[in-house]
C-alpha atoms as an extended CHARMM CRD file, in Angstrom:
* protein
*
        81  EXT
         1         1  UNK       CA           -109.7770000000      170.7780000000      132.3280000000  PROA      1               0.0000000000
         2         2  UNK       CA           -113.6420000000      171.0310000000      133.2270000000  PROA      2               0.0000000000
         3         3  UNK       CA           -115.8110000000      172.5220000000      135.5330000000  PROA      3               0.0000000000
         4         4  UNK       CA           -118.6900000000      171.0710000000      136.9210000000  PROA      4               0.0000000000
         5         5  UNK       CA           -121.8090000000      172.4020000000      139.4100000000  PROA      5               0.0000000000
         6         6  UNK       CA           -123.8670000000      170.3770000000      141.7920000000  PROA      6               0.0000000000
         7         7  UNK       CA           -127.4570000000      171.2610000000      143.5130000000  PROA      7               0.0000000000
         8         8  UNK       CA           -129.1290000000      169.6100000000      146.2200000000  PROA      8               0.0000000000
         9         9  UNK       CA           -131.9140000000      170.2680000000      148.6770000000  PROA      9               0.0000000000
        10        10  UNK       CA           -131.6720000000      168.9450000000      151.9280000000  PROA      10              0.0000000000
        11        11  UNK       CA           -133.5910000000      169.0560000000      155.2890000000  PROA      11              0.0000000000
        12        12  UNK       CA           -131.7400000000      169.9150000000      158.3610000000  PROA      12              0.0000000000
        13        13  UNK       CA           -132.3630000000      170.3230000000      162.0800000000  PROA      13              0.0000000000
        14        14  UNK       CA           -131.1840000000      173.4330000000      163.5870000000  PROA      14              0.0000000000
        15        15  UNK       CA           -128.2080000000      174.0110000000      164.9790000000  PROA      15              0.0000000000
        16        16  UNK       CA           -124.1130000000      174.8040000000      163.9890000000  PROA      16              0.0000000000
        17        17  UNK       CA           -122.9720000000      172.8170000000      161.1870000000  PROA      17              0.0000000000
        18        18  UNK       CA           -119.1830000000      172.0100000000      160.0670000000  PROA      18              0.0000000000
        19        19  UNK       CA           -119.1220000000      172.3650000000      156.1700000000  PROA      19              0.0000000000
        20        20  UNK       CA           -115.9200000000      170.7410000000      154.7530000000  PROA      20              0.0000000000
        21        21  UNK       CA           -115.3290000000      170.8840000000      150.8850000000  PROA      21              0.0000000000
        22        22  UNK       CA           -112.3070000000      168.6390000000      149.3130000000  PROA      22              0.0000000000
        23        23  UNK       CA           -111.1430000000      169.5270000000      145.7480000000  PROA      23              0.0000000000
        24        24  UNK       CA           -108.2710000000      169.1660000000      143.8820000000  PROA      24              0.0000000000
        25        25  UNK       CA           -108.5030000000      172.1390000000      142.7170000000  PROA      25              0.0000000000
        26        26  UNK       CA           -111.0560000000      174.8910000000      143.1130000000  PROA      26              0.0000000000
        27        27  UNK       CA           -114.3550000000      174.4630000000      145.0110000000  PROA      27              0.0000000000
        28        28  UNK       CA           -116.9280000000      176.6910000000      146.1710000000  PROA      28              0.0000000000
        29        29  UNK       CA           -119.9110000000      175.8310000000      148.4250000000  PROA      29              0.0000000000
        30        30  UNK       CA           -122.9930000000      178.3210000000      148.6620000000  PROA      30              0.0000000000
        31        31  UNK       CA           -125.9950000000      177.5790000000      150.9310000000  PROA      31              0.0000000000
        32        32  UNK       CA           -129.0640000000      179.0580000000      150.3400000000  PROA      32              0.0000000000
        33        33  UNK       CA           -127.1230000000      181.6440000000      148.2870000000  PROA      33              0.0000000000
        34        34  UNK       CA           -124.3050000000      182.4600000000      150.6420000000  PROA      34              0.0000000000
        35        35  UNK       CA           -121.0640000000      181.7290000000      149.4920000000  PROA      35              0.0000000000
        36        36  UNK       CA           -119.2860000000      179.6710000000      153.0700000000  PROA      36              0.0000000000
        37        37  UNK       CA           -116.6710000000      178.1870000000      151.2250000000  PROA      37              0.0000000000
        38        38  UNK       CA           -114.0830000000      180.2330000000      147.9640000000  PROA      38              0.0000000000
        39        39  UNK       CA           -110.9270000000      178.1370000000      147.5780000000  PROA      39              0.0000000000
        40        40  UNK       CA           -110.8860000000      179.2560000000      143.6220000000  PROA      40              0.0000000000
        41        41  UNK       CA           -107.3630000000      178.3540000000      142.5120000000  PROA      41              0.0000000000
        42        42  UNK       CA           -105.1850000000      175.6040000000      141.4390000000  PROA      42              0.0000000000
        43        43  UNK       CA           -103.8510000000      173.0860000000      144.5240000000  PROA      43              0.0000000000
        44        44  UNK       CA           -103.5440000000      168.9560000000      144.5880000000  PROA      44              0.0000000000
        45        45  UNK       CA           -105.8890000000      167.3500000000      147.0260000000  PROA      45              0.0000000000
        46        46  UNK       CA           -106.6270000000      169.2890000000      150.3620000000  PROA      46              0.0000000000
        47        47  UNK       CA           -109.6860000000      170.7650000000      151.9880000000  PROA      47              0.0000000000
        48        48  UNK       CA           -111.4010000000      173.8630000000      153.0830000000  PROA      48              0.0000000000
        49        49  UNK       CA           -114.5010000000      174.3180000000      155.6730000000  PROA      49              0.0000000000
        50        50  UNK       CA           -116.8440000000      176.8400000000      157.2000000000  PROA      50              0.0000000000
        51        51  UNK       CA           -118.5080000000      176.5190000000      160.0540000000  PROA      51              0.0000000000
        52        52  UNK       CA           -122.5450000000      178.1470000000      159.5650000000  PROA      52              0.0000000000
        53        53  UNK       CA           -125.7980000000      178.2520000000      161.6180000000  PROA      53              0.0000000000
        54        54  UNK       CA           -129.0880000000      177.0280000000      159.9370000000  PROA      54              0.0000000000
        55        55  UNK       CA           -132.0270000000      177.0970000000      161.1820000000  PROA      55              0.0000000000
        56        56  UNK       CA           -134.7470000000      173.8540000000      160.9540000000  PROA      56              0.0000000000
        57        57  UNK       CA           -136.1680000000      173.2290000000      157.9280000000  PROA      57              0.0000000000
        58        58  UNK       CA           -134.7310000000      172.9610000000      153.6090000000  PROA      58              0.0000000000
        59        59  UNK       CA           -131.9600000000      174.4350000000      152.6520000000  PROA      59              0.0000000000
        60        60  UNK       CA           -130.2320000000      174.6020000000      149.3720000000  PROA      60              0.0000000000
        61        61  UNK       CA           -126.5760000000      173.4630000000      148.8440000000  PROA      61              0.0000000000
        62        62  UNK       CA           -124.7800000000      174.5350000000      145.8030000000  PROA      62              0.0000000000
        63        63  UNK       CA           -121.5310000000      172.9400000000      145.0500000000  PROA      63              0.0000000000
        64        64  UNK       CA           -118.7550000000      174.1560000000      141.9190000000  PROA      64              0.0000000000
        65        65  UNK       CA           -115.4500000000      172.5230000000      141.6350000000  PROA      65              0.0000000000
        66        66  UNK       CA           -113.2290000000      172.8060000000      138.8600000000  PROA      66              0.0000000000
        67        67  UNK       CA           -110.1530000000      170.5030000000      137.5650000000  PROA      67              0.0000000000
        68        68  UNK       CA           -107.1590000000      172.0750000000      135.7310000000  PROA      68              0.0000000000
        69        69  UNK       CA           -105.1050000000      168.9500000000      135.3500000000  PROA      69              0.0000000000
        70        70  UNK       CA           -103.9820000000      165.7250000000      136.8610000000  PROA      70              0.0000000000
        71        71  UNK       CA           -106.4330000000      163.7650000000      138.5300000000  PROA      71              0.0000000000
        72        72  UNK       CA           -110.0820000000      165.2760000000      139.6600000000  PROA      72              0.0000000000
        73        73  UNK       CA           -110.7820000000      164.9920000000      143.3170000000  PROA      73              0.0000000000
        74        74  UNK       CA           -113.9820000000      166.7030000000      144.9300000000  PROA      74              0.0000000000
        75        75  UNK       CA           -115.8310000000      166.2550000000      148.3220000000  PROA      75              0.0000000000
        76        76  UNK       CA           -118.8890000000      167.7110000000      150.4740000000  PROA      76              0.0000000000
        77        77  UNK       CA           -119.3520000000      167.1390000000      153.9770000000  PROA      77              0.0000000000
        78        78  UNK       CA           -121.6060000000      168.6290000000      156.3100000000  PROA      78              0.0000000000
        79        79  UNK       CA           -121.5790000000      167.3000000000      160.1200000000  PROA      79              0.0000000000
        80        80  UNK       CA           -123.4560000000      168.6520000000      162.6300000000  PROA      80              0.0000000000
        81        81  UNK       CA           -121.4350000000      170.5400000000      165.7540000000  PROA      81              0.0000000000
């Protein structure tokens, strides 16, 4: 059992992004302080995505996923539409 939190800042081109979040078991994904993604309960491996609008320039990802037994699984993808 453990939590963990990752931060990055990254520089993106306008447009509509796909934001897809794997975790085995609870993940939530914030950018630039909006929560897109809240799957905050126990499940085995499976993913859940949000589909946002940034504008050019930095943004700031946030990233929390936490494991309450078995094996520890997270993921962060962000594709542009």
């Amino acid at each position: 059992t453990f939590s963990i939190r990752w931060t990055r800042t990254w520089t993106w081109a306008g447009g509509t992004y796909n934001v897809v979040a794997g975790s085995d078991d609870g993940v939530r994904v914030w950018i630039d302080g909006v929560l897109v993604i809240d799957f905050w309960r126990d499940r085995g491996f499976g993913t859940s995505s949000a589909t946002v609008a940034l504008a050019a320039g930095t943004h700031t990802v946030i990233m929390e996923f936490y494991e309450n037994g078995g094996y520890a699984r997270a993921s962060l993808a962000l594709t542009r539409v």
